[in-house]
PAZAPA-4460 file (N, C-alpha, C; in steps of 0.05 Angstrom, whole numbers, plus 32768, in hexadecimal, padded with zeros to 4 digits):
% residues 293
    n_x    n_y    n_z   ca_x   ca_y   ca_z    c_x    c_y    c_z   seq   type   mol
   96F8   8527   91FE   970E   8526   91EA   9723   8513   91F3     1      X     A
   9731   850C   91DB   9741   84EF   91E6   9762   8500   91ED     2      X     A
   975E   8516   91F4   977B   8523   9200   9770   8522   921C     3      X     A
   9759   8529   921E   9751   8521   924F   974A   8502   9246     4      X     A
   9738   84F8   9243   9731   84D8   9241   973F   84C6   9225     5      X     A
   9751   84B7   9235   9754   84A5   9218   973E   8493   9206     6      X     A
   972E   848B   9219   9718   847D   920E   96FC   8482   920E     7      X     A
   96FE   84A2   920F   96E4   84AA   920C   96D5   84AB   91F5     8      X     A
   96BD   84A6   91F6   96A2   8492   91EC   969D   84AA   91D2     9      X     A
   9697   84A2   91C0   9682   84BE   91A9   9674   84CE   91B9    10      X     A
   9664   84E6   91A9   9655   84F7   91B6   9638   84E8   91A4    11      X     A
   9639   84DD   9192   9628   84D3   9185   9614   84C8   9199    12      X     A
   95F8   84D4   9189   95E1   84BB   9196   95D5   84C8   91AD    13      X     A
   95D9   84E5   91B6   95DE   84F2   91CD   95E9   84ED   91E3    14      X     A
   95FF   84DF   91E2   9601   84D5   91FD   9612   84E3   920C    15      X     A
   961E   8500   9207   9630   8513   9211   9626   8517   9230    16      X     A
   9608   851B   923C   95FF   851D   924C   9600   850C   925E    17      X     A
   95FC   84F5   9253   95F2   84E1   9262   960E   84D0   926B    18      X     A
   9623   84CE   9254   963E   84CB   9266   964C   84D9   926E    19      X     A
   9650   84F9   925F   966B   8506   9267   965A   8515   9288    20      X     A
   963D   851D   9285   9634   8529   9299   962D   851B   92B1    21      X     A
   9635   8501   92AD   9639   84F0   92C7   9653   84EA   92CA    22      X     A
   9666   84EC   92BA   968E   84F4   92BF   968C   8509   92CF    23      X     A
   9677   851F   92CB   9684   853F   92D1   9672   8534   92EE    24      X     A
   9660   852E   92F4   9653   852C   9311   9668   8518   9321    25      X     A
   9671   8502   9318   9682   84F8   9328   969B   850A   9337    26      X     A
   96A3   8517   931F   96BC   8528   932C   96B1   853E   9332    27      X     A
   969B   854B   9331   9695   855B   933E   9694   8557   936B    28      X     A
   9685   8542   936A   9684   852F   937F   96A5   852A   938C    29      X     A
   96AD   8523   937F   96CE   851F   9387   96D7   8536   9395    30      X     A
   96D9   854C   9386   96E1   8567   9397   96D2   8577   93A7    31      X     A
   96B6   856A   93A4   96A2   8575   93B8   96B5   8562   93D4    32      X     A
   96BA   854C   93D3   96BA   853A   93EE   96D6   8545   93F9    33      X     A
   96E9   8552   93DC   9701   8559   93ED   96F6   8579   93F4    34      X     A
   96E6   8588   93EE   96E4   85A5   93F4   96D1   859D   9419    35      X     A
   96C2   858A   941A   96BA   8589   9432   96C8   8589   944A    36      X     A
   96E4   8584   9451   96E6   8585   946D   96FA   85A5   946F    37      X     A
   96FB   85B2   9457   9705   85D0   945A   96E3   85EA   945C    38      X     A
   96CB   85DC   9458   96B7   85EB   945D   96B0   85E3   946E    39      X     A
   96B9   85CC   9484   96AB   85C5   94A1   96B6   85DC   94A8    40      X     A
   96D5   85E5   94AB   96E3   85F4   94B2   96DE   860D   94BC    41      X     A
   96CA   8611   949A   96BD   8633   949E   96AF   863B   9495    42      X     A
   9698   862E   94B2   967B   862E   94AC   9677   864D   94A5    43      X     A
   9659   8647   9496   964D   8663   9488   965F   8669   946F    44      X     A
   9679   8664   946E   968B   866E   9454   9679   866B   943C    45      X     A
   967F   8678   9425   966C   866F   940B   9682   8661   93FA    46      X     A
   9678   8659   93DF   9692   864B   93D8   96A5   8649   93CF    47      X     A
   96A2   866C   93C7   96C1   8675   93BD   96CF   867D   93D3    48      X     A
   96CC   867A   93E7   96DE   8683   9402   96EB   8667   9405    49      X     A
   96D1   8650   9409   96DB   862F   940E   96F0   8623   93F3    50      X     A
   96EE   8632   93D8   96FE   862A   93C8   9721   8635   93CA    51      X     A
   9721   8654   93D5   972C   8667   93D9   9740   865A   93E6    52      X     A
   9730   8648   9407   973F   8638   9417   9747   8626   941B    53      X     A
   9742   8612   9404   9748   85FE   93F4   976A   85FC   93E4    54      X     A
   975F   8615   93D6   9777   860E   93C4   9794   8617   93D4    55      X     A
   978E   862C   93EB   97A5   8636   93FE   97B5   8618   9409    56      X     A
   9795   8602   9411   97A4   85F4   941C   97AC   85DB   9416    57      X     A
   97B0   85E1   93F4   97BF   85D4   93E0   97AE   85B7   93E1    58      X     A
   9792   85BB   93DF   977C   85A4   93D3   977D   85A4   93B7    59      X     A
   977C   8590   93B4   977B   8589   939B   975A   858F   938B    60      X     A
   975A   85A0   937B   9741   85B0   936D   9742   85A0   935E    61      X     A
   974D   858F   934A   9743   8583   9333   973C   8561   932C    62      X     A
   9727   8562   9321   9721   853E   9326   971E   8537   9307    63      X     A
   9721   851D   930B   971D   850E   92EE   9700   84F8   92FA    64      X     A
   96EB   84FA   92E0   96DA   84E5   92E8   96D1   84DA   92CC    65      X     A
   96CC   84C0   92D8   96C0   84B7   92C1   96B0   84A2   92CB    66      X     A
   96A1   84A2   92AD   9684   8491   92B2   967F   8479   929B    67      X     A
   9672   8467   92A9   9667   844F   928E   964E   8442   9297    68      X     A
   9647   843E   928A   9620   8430   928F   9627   8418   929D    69      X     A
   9616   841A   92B1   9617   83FC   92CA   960B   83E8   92BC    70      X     A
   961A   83D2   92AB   9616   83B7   92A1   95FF   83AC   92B6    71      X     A
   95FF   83AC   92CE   95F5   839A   92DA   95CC   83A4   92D6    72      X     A
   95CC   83B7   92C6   95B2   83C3   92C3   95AB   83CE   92A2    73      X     A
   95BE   83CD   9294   95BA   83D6   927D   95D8   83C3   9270    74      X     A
   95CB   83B7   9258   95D3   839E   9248   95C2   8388   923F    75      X     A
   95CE   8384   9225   95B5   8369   9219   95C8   8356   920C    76      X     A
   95BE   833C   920F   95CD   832C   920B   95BA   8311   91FC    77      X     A
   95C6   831A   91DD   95B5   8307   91D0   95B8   82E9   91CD    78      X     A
   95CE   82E2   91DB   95CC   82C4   91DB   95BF   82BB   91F7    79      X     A
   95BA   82C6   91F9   95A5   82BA   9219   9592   82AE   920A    80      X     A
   958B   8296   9206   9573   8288   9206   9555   828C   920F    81      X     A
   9547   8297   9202   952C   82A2   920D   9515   8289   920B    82      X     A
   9509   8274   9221   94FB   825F   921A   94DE   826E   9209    83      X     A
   94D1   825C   91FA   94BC   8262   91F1   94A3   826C   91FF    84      X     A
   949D   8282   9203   948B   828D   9210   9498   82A0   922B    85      X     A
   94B3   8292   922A   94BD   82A1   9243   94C1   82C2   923D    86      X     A
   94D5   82C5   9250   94DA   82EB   925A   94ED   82F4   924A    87      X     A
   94ED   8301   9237   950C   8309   9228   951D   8315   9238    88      X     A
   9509   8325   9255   951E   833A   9261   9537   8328   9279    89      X     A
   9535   8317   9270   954B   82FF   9271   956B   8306   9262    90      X     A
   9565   8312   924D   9582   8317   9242   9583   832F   9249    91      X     A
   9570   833E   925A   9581   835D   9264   9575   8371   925B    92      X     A
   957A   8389   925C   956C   83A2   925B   9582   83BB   9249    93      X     A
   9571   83BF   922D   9583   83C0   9212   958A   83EB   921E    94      X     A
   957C   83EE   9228   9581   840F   9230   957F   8415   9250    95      X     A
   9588   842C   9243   9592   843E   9269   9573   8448   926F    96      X     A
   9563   844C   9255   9548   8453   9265   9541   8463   9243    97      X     A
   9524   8467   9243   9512   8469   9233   9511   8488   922F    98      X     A
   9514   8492   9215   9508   84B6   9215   94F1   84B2   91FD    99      X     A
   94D5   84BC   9203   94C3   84BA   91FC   94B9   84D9   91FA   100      X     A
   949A   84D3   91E1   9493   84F3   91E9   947B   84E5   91D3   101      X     A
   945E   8502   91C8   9452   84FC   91BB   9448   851A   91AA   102      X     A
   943E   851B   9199   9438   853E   9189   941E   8534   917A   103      X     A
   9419   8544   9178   93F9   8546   916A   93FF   8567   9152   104      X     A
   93EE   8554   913A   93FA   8573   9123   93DF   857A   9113   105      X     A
   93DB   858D   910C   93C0   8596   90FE   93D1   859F   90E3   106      X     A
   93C3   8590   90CD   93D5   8596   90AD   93BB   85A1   90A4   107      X     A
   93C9   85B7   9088   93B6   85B7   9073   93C8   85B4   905C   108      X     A
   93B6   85A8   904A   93B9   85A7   9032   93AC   85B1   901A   109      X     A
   93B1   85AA   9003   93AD   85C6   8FE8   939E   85B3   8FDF   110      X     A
   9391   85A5   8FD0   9385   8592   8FC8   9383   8595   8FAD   111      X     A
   938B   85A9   8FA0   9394   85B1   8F86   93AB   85AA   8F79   112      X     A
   93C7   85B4   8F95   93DE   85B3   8F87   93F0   859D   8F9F   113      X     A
   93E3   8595   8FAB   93EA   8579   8FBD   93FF   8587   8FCC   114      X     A
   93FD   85A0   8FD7   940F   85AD   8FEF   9404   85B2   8FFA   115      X     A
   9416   85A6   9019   9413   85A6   9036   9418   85BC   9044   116      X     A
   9411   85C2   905B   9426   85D4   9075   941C   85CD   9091   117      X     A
   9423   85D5   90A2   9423   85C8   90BA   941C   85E1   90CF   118      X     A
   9400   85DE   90CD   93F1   85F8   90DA   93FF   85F8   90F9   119      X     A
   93FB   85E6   9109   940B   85E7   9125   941C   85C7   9132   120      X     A
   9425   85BE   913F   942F   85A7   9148   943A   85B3   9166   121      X     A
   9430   859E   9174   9428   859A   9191   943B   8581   919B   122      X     A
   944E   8588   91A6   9465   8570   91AF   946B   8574   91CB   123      X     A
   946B   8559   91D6   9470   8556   91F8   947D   8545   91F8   124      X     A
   9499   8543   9203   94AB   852A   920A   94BA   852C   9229   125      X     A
   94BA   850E   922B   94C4   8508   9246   94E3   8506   9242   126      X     A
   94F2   851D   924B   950A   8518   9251   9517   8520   9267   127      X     A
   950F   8511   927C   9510   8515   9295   9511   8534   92A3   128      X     A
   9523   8536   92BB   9521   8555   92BD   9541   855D   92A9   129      X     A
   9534   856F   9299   9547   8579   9284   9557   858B   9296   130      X     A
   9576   8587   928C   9588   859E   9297   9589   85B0   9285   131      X     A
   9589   85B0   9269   9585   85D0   9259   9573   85C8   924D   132      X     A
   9554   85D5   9254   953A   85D7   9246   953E   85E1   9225   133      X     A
   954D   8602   9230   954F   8608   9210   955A   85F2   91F9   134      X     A
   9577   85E4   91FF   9582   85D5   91EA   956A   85C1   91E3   135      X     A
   955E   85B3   9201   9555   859C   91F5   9536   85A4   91EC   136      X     A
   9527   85BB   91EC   951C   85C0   91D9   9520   85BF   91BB   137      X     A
   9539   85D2   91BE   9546   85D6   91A1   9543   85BF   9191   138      X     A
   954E   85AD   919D   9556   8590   9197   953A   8584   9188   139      X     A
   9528   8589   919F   950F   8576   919B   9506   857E   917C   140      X     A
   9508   859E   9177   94FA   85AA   9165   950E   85A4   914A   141      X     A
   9527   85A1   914E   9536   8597   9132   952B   857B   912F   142      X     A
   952A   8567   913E   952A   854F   913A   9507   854E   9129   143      X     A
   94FB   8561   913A   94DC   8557   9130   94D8   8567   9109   144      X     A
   94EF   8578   910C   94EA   8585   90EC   94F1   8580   90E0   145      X     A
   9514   855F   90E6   9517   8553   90DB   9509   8539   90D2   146      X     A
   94F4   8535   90DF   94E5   8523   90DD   94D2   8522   90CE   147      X     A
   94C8   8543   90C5   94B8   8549   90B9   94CB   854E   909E   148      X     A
   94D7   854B   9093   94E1   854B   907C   94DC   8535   906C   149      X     A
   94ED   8523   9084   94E9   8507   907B   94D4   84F9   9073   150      X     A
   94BD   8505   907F   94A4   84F5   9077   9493   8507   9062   151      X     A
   949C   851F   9061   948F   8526   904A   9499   853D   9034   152      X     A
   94B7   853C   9036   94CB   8547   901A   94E0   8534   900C   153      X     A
   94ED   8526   9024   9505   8518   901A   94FF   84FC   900B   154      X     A
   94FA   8501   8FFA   94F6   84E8   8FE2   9508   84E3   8FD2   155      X     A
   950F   84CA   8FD7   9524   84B8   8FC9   951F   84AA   8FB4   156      X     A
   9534   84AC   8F9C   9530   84A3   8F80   9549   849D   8F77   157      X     A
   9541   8472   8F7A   955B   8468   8F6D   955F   845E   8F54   158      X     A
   9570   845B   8F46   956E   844A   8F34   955E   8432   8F36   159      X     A
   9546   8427   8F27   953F   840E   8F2E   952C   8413   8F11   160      X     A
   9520   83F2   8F17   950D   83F5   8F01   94F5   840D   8F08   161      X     A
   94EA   8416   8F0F   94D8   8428   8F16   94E8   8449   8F0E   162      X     A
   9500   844B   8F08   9510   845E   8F02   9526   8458   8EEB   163      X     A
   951B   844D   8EDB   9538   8446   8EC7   954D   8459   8EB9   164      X     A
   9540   8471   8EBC   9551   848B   8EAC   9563   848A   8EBB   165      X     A
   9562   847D   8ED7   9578   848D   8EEF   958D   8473   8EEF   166      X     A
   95AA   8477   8EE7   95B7   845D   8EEB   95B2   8444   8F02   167      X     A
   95B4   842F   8EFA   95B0   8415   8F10   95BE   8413   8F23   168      X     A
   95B8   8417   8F3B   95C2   8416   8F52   95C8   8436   8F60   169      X     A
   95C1   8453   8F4F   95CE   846A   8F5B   95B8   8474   8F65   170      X     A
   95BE   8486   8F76   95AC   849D   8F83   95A7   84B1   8F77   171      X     A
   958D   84B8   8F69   958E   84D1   8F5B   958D   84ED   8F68   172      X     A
   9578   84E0   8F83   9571   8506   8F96   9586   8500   8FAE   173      X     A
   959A   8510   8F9E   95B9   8511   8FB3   95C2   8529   8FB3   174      X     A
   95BA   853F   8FB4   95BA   8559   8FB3   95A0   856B   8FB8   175      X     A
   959D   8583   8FBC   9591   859B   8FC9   9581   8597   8FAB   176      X     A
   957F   8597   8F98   9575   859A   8F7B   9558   8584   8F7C   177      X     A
   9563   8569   8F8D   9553   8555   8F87   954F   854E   8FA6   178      X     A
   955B   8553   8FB8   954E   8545   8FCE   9542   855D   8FE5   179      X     A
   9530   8566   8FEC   9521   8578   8FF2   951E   856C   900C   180      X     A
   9533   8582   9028   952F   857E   9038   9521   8599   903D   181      X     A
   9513   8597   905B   94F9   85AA   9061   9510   85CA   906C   182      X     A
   94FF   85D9   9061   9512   85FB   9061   94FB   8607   907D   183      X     A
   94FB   8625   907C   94F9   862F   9090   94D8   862C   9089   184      X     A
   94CB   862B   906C   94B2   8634   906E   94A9   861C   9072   185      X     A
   94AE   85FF   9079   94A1   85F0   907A   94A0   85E3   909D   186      X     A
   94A9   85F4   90A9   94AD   85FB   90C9   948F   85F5   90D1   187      X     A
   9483   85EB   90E8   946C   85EF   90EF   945A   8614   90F3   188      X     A
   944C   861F   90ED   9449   863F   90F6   9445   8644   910D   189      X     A
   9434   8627   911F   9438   8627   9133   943E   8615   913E   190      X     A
   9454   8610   9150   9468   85F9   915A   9467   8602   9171   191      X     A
   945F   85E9   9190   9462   85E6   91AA   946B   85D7   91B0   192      X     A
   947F   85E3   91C9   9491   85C3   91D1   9496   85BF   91F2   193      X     A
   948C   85A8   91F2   9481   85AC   9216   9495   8594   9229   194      X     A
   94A0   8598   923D   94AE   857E   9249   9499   857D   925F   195      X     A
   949C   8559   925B   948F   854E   9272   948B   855A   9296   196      X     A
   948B   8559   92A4   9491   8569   92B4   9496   854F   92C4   197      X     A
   94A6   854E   92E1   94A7   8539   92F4   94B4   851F   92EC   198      X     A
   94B7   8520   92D8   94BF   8505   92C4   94DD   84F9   92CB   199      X     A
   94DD   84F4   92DB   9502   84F3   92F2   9501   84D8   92E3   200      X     A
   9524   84D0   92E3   952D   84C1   92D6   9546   84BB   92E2   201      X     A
   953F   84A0   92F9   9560   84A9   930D   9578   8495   92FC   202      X     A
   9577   8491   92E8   958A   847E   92D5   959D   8492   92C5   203      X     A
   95A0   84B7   92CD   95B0   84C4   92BF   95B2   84D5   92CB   204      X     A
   95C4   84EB   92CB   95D1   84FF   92CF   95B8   850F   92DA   205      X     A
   95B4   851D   92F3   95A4   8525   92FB   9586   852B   92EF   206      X     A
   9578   850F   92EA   9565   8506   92E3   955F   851A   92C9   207      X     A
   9572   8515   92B6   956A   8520   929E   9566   8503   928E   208      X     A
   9564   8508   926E   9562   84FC   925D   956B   8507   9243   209      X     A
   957E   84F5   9234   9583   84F8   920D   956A   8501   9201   210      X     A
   9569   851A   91EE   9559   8513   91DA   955A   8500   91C8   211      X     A
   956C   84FA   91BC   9571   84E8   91A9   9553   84F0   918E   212      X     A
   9558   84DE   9185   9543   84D9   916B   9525   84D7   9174   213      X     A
   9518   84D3   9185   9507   84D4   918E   94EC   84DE   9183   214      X     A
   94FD   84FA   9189   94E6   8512   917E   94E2   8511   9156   215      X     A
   94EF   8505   914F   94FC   8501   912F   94E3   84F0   912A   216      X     A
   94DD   84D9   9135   94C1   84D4   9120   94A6   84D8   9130   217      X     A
   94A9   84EF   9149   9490   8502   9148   9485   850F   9137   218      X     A
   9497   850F   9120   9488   8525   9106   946C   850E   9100   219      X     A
   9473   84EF   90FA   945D   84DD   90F1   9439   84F2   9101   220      X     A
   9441   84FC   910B   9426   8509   9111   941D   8517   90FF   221      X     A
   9435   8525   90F2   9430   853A   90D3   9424   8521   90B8   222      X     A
   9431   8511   90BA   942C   84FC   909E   9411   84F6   90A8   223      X     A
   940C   84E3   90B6   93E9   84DF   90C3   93DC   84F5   90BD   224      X     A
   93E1   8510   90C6   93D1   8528   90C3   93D2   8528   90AD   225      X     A
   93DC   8534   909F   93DF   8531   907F   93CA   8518   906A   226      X     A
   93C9   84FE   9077   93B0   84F3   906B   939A   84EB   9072   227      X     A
   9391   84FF   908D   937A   8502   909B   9371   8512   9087   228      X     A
   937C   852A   9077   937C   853A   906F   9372   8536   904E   229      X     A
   9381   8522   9045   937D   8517   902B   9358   8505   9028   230      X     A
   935D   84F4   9043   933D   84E6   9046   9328   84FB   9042   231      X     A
   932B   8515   9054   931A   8528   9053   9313   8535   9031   232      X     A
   9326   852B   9024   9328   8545   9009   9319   8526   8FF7   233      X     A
   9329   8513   9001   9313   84FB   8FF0   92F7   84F3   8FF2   234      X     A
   92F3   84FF   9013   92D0   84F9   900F   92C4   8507   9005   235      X     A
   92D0   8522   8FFA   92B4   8531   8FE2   92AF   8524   8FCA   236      X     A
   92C2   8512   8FC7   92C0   8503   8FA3   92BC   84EB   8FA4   237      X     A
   92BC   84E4   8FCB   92BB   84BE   8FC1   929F   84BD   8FD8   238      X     A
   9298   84CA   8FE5   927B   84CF   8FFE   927F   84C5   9018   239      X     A
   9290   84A4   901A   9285   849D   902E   92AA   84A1   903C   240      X     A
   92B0   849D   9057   92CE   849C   9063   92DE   8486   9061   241      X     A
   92CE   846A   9062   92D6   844F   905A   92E3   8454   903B   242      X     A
   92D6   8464   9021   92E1   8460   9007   92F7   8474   9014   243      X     A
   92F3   8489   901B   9305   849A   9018   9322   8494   9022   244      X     A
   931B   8485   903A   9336   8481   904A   934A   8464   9036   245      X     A
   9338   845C   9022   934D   843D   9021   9359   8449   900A   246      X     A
   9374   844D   9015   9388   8451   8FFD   93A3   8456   900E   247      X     A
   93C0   8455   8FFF   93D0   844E   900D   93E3   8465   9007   248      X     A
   93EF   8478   901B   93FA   8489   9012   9413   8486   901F   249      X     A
   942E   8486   9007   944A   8485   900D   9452   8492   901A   250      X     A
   9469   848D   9027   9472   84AE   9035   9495   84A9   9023   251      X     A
   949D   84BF   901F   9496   84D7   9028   9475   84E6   9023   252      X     A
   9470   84F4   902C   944D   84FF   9020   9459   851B   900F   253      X     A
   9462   8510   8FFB   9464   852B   8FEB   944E   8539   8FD7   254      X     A
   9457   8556   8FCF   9436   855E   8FC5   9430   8542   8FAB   255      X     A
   943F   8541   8F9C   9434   852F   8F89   9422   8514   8F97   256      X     A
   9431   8507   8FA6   9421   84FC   8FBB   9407   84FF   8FC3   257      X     A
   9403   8513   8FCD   93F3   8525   8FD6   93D4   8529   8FC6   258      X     A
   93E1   8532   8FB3   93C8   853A   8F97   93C4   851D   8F8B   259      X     A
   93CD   8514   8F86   93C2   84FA   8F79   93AC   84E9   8F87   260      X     A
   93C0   84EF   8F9B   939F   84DB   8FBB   938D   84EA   8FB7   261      X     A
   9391   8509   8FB8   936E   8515   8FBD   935F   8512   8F9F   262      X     A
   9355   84FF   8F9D   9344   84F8   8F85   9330   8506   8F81   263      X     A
   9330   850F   8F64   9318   8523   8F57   9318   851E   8F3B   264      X     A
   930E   852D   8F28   930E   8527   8F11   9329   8531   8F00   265      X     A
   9335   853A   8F09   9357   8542   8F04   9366   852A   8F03   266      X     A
   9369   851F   8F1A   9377   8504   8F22   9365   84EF   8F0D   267      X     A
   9351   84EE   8F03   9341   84D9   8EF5   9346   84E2   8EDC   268      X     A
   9348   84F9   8ED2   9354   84FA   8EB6   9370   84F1   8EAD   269      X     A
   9381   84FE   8EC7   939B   84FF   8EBD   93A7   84DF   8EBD   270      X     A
   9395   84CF   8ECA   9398   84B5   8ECC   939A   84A5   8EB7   271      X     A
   937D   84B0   8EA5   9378   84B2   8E90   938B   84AA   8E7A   272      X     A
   939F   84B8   8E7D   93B8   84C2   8E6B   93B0   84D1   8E50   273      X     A
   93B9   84BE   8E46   93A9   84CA   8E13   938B   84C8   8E18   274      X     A
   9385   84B0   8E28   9367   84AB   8E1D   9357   84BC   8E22   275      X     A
   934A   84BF   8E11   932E   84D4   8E1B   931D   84D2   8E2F   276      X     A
   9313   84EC   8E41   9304   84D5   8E54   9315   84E6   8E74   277      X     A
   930E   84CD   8E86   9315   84C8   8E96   9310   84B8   8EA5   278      X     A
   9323   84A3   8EBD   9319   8483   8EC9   930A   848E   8EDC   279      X     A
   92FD   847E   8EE7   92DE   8478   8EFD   92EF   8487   8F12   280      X     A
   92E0   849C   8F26   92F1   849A   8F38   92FD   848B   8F4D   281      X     A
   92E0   8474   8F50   92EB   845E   8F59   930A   8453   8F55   282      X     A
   930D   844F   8F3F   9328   8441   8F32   9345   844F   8F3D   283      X     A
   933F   8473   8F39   9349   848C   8F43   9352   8487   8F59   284      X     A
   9343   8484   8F70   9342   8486   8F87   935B   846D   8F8D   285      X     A
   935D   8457   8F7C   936A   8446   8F8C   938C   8448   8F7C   286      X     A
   9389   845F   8F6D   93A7   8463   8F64   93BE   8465   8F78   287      X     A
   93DC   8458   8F6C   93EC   845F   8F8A   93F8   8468   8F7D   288      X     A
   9405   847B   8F8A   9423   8490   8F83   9435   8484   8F8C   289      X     A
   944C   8485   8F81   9457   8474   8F8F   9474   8486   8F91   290      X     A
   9475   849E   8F7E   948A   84B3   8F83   9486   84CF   8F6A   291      X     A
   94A0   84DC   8F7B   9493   84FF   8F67   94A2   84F4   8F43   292      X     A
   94B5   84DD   8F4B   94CF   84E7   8F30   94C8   84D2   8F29   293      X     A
***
């Protein structure tokens, strides 16, 4: 807060850890070095006796610290001239260090009514040795269910030619009515969340690491699953995996989405429109959706 630090940094982006919890280790350190020559004093003491004897002998208990990322290892600098073929890592090194991870998801789908769910998802990320497991689980699992919204509820519809009812230039799904972010039932039923183990990281605060966004487009495991899922429902109507797989599915993967790809004679009628009949499924098969509204 800018009443202890005047120029202290956002909390945005995660970086509360990684700067304020290397402020708090600095001054932690500080009064460790002044509490050391009152516990040479009295050996075996524990450390509320060594604090006890501290403050009697009017040591100063309280420290200010602060922290900023060592330029000389983290910075990029785009006017550095990079020769052709040469090393870009010439203009410098754009982060304090990398948080990575990977999930694997098993979907099913309705093939009737082009709805999904997310039978289990399997997530492992490297964020060094974590100082609160619980939060940065927590963390991992909002980011990944936010991710899963995004790729397969939150569909955007602007004014454009492809939407003309909706004024030119406005946002129509700008509200809970029209923009469908993911609720409790669309939660994985079974969700695992694993940290790397050993994964030290001496560029932060006792070799932890930010979640940050990371875990956020681990959901893409759900969208992939999701038209692993659709290929499968297309090879009963098209035979071979080559027809089934060539077709291009938007994301978000919403049910409308969804049902239209799995081609059958539903999708070949309604294609159809007035006319009688229905198109080849061939023709079917290569329909694109391109949104629900």
């Amino acid at each position: 807060a800018t009443d202890k630090v005047a120029n202290a940094s956002p909390t945005a982006a995660s970086l509360s850890t990684d700067l304020y919890g290397m402020a708090t280790l600095i001054a932690c350190e500080e009064i460790k070095e002044r509490l050391a020559p009152i516990a040479a004093k009295l050996p075996g003491a524990d450390f509320t006796s060594v604090v006890q004897a501290a403050f009697f002998a009017r040591v100063d208990l309280t420290a200010h610290g602060f922290y900023s990322l060592p330029t000389d290892r983290c910075g990029y600098d785009w006017s550095i001239p990079v020769p052709k073929g040469g090393n870009p890592n010439v203009r410098g090194t754009p982060f304090n260090y990398f948080t990575q991870g990977t999930a694997i998801s098993e979907v099913e789908i309705d093939c009737l009514t082009g709805d999904s769910r997310v039978l289990r998802a399997d997530i492992i990320m490297d964020i060094g040795n974590s100082i609160n497991p619980t939060i940065d689980i927590g963390q991992i699992e909002g980011a990944f269910i936010q991710g899963l919204g995004w790729l397969t509820t939150e569909e955007l519809a602007f004014g454009d030619r492809e939407h003309p009812w909706i004024r030119p230039g406005n946002l129509f799904t700008k509200g809970p009515g029209t923009y469908k972010i993911p609720s409790f039932n669309d939660t994985p039923i079974d969700m695992r969340v694993a940290l790397l183990d050993n994964a030290n990281n001496p560029f932060a605060v006792h070799s932890s690491k930010a979640i940050g966004e990371p875990p956020f487009f681990l959901a893409a495991a759900v969208f992939f699953a999701i038209r692993e899922a659709i290929v499968a429902a297309r090879m009963d109507a098209l035979g071979t995996r080559s027809a089934a797989a060539a077709f291009q599915l938007w994301s978000p993967a919403t049910s409308e989405r969804i049902r239209m790809a799995c081609v059958d004679d539903v999708v070949a009628r309604a294609l159809a429109g007035n006319d009688a009949g229905s198109v080849p499924l061939e023709e079917a098969s290569a329909h694109k959706t391109k949104g629900s509204w």
